[in-house]
Backbone bond lengths (Angstrom), bond angles and torsions (degrees), N, CA, C in turn:
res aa  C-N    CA-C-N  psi(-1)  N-CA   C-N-CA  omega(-1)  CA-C   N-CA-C  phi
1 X - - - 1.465 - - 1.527 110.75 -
2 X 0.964 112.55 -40.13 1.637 132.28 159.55 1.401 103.59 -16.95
3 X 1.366 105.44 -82.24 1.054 125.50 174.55 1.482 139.19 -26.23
4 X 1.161 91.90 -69.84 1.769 115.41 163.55 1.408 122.49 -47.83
5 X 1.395 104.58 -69.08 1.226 109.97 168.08 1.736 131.35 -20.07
6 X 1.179 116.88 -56.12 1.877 134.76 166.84 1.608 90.36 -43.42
7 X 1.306 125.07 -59.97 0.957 128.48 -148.36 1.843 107.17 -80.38
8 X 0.846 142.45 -62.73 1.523 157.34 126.61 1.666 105.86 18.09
9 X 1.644 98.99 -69.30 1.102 114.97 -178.86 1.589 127.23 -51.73
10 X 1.445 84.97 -36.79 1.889 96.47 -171.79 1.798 99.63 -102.42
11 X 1.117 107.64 -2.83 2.089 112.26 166.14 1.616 87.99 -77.76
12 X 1.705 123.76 -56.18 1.460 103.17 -162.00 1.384 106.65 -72.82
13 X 1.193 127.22 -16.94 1.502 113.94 -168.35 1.741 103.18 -91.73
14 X 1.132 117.34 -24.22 1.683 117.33 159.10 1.104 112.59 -44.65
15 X 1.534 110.42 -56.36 1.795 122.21 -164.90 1.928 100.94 -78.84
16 X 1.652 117.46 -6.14 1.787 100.32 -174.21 1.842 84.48 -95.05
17 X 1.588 109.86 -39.34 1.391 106.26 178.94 1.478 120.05 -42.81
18 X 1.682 114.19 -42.89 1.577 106.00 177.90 1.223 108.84 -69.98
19 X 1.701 126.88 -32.77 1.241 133.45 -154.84 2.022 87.98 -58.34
20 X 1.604 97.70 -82.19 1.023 118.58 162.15 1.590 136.27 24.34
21 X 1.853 96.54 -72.41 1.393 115.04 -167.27 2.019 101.39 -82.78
22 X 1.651 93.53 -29.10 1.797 104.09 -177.69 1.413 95.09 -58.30
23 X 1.748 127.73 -63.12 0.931 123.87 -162.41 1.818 126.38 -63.09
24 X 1.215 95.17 -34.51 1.651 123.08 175.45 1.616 101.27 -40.36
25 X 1.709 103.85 -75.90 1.500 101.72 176.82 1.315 135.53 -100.15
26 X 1.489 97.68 43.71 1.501 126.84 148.93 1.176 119.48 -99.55
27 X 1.629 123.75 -24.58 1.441 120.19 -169.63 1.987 85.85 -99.58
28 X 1.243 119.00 -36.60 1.346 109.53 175.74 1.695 112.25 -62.31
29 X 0.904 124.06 -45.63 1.543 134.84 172.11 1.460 117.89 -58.86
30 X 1.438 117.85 3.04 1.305 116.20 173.07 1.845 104.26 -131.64
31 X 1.413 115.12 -32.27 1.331 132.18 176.25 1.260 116.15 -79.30
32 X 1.093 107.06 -19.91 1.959 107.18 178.62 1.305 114.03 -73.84
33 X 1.657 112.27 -52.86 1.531 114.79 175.39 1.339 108.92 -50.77
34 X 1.608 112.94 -57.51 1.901 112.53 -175.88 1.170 117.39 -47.71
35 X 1.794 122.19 -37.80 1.219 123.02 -179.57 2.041 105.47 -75.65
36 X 0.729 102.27 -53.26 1.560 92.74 172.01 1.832 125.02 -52.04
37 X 1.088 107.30 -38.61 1.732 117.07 156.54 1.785 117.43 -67.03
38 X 1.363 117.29 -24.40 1.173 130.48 -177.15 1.897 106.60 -51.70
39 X 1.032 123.27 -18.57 1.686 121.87 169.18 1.626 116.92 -95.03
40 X 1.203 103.68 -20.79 1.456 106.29 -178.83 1.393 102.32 -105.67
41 X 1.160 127.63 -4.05 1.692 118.17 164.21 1.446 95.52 -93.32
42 X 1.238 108.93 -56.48 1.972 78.59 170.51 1.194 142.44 -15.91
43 X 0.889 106.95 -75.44 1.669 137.75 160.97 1.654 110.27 -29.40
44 X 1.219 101.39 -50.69 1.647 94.26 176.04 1.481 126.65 -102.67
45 X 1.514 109.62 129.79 1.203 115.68 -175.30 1.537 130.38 -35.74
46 X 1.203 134.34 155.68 1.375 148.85 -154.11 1.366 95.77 -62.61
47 X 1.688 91.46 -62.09 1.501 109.74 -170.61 1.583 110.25 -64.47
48 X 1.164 138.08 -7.24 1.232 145.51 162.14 1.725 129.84 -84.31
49 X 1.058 86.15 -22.38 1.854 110.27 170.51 1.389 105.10 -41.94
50 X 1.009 113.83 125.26 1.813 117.12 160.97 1.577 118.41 -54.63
């Protein structure tokens, strides 16, 4: 079991790394645009907000 274990361990952390990188530039691919709009929604009133 010893054994295995090392091994197990470093399959799930391969599989959170792919998880990971999918999710990464999905949250960048939706957060980048908002953050780049993020000065010009400032700027406009609440009540003007979409």
């Amino acid at each position: 079991e010893r054994t295995r274990a090392p091994l197990i361990i470093c399959h799930i952390l391969e599989l959170i790394n792919g998880y990971w990188l999918n999710y990464v530039t999905l949250i960048l691919s939706v957060a980048l645009p908002r953050i780049t709009l993020s000065p010009s929604t400032q700027i406009v009133r609440p009540g003007e907000y979409p």
